[in-house]
C-alpha positions as CSV (number, residue, x, y, z in Angstrom):
1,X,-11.5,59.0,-39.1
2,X,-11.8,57.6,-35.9
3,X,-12.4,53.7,-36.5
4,X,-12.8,50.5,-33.9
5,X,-13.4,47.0,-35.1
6,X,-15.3,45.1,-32.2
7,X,-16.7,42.0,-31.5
8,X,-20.3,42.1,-31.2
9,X,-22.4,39.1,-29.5
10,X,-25.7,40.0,-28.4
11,X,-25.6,43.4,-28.9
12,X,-23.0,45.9,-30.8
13,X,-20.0,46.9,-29.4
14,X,-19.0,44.1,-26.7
15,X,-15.5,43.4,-27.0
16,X,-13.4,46.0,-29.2
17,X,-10.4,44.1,-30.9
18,X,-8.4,47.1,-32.9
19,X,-9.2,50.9,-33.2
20,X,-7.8,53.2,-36.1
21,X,-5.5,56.5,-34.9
22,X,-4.4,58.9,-37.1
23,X,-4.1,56.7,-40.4
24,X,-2.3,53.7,-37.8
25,X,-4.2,50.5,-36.8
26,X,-3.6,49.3,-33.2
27,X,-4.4,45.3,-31.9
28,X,-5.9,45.5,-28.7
29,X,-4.2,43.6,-25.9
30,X,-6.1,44.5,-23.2
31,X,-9.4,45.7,-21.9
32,X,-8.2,47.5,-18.4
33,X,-11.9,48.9,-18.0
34,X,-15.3,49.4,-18.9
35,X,-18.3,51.4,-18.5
36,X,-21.8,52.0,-19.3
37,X,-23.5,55.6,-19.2
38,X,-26.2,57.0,-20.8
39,X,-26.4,56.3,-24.3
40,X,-22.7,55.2,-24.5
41,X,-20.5,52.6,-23.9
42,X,-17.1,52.9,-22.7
43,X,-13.5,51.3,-22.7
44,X,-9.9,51.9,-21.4
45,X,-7.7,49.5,-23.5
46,X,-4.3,49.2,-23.9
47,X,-2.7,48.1,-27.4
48,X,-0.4,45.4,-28.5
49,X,2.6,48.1,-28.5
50,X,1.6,49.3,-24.7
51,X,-0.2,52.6,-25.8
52,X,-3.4,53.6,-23.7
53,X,-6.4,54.5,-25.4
54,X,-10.2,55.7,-24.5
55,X,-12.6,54.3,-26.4
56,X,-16.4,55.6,-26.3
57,X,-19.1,54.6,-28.1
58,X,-22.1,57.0,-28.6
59,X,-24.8,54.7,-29.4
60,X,-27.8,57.3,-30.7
61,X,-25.5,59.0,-33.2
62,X,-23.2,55.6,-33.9
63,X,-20.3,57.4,-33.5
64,X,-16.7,55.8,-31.9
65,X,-14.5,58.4,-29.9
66,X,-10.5,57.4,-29.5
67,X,-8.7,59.5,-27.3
68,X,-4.9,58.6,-26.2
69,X,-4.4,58.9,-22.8
């Protein structure tokens, strides 16, 4: 299960702070960018360890995607 603990001010999903990846949680150092689209919101981050991740947020079905990239 694809997991991603954010911090949420006035609205959901502003700031992400940590994402679960296969069973392993990663601290998030860094947002490099971000992105709005249609009924998502988007993040590249890179973790505390200096992995790269994609983070997507589908906001109709409430559903994170992580992708390593």
């Amino acid at each position: 299960m694809e997991t991603v603990e954010c911090r949420s001010d006035t609205e959901y999903a502003e700031r992400p702070l940590s994402l679960l990846w296969q069973g392993c949680r990663y601290e998030i150092a860094e947002i490099i960018s971000r992105w709005r689209g249609p009924g998502e919101k988007g993040f590249c981050v890179k973790t505390a360890n200096g992995s790269t991740f994609e983070l997507t947020y589908q906001e109709i079905s409430d559903d994170w995607h992580v992708q390593p990239i």
